[in-house]
N, C-alpha and C positions, 0 to 999 in steps of 0.2 A: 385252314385259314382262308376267308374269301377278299377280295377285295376289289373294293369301285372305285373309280374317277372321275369326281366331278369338275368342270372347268367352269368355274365361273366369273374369270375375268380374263384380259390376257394372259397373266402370269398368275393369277392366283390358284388354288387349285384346292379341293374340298374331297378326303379320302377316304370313304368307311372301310374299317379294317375290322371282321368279326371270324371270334376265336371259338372253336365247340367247343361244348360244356365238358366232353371225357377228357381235352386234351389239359384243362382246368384242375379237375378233379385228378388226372393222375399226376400234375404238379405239385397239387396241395397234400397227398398222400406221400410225398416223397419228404414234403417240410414237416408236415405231423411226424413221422417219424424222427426227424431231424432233431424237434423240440424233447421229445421223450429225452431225449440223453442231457438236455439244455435244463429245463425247467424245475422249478423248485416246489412242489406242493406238499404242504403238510400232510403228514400221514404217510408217503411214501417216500422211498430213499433213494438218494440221487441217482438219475440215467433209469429208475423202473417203475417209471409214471404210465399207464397204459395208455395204447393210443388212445381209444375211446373218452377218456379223460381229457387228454390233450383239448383232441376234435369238440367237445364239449364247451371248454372255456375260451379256446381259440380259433374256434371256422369264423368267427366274421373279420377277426386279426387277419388271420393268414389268406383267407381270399381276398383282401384286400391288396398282401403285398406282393402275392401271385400275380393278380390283376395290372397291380400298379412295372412290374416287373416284364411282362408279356406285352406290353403297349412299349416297352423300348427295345425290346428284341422285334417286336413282329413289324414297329414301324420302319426299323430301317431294314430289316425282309422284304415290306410292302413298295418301299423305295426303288428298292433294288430289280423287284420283280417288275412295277411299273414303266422301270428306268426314267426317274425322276431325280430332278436333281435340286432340292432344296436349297433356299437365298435364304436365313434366318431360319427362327426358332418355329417351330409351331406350334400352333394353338389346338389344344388335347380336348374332346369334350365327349363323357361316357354316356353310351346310348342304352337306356332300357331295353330288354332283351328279356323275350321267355326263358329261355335256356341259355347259358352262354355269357358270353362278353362281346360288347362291341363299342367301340367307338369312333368320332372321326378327328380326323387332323387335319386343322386346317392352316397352308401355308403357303409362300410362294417358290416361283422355278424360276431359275436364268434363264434369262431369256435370249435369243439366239440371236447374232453379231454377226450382219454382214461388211464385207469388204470390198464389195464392189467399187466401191467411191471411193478409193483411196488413190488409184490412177487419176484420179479426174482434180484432184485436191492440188490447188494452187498457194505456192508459201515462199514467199521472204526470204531470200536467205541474207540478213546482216553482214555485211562486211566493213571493216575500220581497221585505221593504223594509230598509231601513239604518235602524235603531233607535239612539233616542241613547246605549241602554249599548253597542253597538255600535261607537258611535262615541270611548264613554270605553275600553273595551277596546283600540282601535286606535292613542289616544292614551297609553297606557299601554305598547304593543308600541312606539312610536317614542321615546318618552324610554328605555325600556332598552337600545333602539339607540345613545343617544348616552353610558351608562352610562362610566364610569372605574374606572380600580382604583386600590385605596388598600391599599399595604405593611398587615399588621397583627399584634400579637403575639398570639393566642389559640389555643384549639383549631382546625382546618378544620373548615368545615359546610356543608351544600347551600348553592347556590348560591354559594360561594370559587369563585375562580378560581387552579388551587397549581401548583406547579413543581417537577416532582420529576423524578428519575433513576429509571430501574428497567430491570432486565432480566427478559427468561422463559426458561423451560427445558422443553422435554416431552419426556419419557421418554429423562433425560442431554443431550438436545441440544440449545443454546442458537439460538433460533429471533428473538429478535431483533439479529441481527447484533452482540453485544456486548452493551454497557450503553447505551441511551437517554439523553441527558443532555439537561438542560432543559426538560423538555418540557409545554408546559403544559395543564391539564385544568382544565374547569369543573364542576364535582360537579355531576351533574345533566343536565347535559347530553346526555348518552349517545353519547358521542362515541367510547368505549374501549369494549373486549367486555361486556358483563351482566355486572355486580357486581365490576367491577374499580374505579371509580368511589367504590362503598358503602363499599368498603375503606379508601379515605382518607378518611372522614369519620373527626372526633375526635383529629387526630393534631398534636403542634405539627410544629413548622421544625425540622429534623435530627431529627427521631424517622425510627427505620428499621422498615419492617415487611415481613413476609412470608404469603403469601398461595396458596390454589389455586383455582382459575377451573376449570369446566368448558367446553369450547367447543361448541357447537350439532355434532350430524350435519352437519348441511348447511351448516356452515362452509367457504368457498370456499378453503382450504387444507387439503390431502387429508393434511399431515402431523398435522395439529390436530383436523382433526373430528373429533367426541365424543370426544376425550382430556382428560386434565386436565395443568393446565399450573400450573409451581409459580414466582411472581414475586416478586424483592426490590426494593421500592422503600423510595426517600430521599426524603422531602417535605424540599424546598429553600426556598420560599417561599408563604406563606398572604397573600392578597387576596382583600378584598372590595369589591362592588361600589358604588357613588356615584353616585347620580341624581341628573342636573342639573333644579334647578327648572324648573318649565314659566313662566318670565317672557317679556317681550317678545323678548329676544335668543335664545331656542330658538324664538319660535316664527318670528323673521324665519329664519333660518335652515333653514325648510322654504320659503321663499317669499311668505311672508303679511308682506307689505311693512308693516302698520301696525301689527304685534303685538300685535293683541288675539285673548284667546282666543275672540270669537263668529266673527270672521273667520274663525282656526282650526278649529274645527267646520265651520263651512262647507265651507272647502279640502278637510280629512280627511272630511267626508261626499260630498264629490263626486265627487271619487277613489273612494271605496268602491261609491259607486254606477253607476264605470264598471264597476268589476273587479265589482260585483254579475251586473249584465250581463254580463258573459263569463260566469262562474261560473254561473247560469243556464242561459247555453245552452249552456254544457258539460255540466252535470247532465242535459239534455233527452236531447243526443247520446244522452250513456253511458244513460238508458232505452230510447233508441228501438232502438241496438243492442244492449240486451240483450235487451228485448221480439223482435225480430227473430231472435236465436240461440236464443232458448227456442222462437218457435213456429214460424220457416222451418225447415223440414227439409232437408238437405244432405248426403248422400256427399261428402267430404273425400278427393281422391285425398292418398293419403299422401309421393308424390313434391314436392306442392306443401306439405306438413307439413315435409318434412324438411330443402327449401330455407329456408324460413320460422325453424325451430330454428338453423341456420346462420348467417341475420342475426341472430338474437337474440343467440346467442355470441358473433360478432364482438367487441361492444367490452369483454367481461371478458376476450377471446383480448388482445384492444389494449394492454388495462391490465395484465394478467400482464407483457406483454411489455414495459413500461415503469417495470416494478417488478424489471425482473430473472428472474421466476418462471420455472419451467419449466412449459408447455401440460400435460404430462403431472401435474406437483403440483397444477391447477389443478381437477382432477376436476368437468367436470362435465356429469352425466349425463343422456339423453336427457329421461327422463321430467320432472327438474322445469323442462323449457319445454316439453312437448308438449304441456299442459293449454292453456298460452294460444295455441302455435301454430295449433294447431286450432281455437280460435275466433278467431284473423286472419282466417286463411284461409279459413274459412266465411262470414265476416261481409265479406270482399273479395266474396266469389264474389256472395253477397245483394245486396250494393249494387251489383255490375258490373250485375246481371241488372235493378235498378230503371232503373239509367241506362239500356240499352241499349234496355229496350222500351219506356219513357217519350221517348226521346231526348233526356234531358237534357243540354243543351249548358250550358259555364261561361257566365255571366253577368258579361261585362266590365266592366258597370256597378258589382257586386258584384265586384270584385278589387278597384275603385280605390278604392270604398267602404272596405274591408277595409284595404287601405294607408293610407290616410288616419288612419285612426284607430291603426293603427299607428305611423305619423310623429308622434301628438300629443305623445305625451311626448318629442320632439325639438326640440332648440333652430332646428334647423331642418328640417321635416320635409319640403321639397322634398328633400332630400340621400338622405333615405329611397327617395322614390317614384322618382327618377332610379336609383340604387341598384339599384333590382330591374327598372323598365323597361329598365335598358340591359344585363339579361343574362338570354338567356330559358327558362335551366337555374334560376334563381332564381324568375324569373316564374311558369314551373311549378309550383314548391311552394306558391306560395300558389294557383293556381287550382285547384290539386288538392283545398286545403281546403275555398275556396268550391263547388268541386262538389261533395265530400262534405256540404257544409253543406244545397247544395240539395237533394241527394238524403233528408236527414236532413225537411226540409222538406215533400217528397211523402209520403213515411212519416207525417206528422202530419195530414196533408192526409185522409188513408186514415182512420189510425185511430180507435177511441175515445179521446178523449181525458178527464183529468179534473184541473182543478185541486187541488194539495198544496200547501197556507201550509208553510212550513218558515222557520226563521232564517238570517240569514246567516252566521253562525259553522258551521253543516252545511253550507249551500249550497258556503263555500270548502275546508270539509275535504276535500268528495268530489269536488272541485277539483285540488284538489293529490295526488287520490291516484288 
């Protein structure tokens, strides 16, 4: 077997691999004989078909699957001997050949990761406390939680909660499968398209109205984006909402067995101040790997982009398909996921390159750690930790986080760093998003 390399991009790489013809020929001699005991031809009896026969009906068969067979053995030989290290699938293409077989592969290599600039890398580090407004804002989020609705005769107004029927239409075609009946919406909320919502403010119970909506470009139904859509709805019923006082029986009711509110604060602050701590060192994360994609520099083989685009798709491909929708209505185009696929990808390739020349191994200590505090808000949190100990496709997710975590770790270790007071009400937005 011979083989060339060609380079002809940073990372791409172009590799003829060519097989002689005896090494061919004494493969396909081993399958002819293979097929005599296989093959069924009239006139002779099973397994005492001559070879010559065989070779006769079958040499363009069998050298094809010889051929096709020897380009997966020989290409990852060819790999191996090059010491190349393949980003994605490659592209196979069979070369004319006097004698012989030859073909080339064309595909791309990881491309090498430096860390020099990781000493140099300057990063935030957030810091916050759980403040008593804080703490009344949080108390204020759990009694809306427990909110009711109360029938009422007046105009609707933010915050109602109404019930109405309607249908849409764009451009002649009715798009929501008929009339919608019942269906209830919180003004306010933003649960319906941009300014479908604003519309029923001011309207009583049996007022009908009509209405046109423009819908976003990048509306994830290609018959809708940026059209305008013309809707009649029927407000059926107007409610508003009823907060239950904060007495002893709302607050037994989160747990705080003695129902007083300084108990309460307690509870609702310490809670906060676990979830501060996450929210924390998630905030840290998301600087350390943005510091790292702003100053580690990376060629991105685009093969390892394009896989990356592909899981991101998957679960709108999922939910189309659960809605009915056809993939092809679902439009959606390369570019608005290749901004973030490439910085996955990138920021995979940075962290592979920290783990592997640190040798950061997972820290088992730091898994159970990790679980443990996971189980807490479990009535029983043995069930948890058995749970993911007894199946070790589950176990993996979480050590994959703890080694991202360590990894995230040495990154700090490195950098400059500098404390940020921030509140907790940021600390959790940029949490949650």
């Amino acid at each position: 077997m011979q083989v060339s390399v060609e380079k002809t991009s940073e990372l791409s790489r172009k590799m003829r691999v060519s097989i002689p013809e005896d090494m061919i020929q004494e493969k396909m001699e081993v399958r002819f004989k293979s097929l005599t005991r296989e093959v069924k031809i009239d006139g002779f009896r099973p397994g005492k078909v001559p070879v010559r026969i065989v070779k006769k009906l079958y040499a363009g068969r069998v050298r094809e699957e010889i051929t096709g067979n020897l380009i997966q053995s020989s290409y990852l030989d060819a790999l191996k001997e090059q010491d190349l290290n393949p980003a994605g699938r490659p592209h196979i293409h069979p070369v004319e050949e006097a004698a012989g077989f030859a073909y080339t592969a064309e595909f791309e290599v990881y491309p090498k990761v430096s860390l020099d600039n990781v000493s140099s890398l300057e990063i935030k580090n957030p810091t916050a406390t759980v403040q008593q407004a804080d703490i009344d804002s949080m108390v204020a989020t759990l009694r809306d939680q427990k909110k009711e609705w109360k029938i009422v005769q007046r105009v609707s107004a933010k915050g109602d909660k109404v019930t109405v029927h309607f249908l849409g239409v764009c451009e002649g075609e009715n798009f929501t499968n008929g009339k919608v009946e019942n269906h209830s919406v919180e003004i306010g909320s933003g649960q319906m398209i941009a300014g479908f919502e604003d519309e029923l403010i001011g309207l009583e119970a049996g007022a009908n109205k009509a209405f046109s909506i423009d819908f976003p470009k990048e509306h994830n139904n290609k018959k809708l984006a940026g059209k305008t859509a013309e809707f009649e709805v029927e407000l059926v019923i107007i409610e508003e909402a009823v907060l239950p006082e904060i007495d002893a029986e709302f607050i037994k009711n989160y747990g705080v067995e003695d129902g007083t509110m300084e108990s309460f604060n307690i509870d609702v602050k310490s809670n906060m101040e676990r979830e501060l701590i996450q929210g924390l060192k998630g905030n840290l994360k998301n600087a350390v790997l943005d510091a790292l994609y702003e100053k580690i520099e990376v060629t991105v083989p685009n093969a390892l982009i394009d896989q990356e685009i592909e899981s991101m798709m998957k679960p709108y491909q999922e939910n189309a398909k659960k809605q009915n929708m056809s993939l092809k209505d679902l439009d959606l185009p390369r570019n608005l996921f290749e901004k973030q696929a490439k910085r996955r990808v990138a920021l995979g390739l940075i962290l592979a390159e920290v783990i592997q020349k640190n040798a950061i191994k997972v820290d088992d200590a730091k898994v159970h750690t990790t679980l443990e505090y996971m189980a807490k808000n479990y009535n029983t949190p043995s069930d948890l930790l058995d749970w993911y100990y007894s199946d070790e496709k589950r176990l993996n997710e979480i050590k994959q986080i703890v080694l991202e975590e360590q990894t995230v770790e040495w990154v700090v270790s490195q950098a400059k760093m500098t404390d940020e007071a921030v509140d907790f009400e940021t600390v959790m937005k940029k949490q949650a998003n």
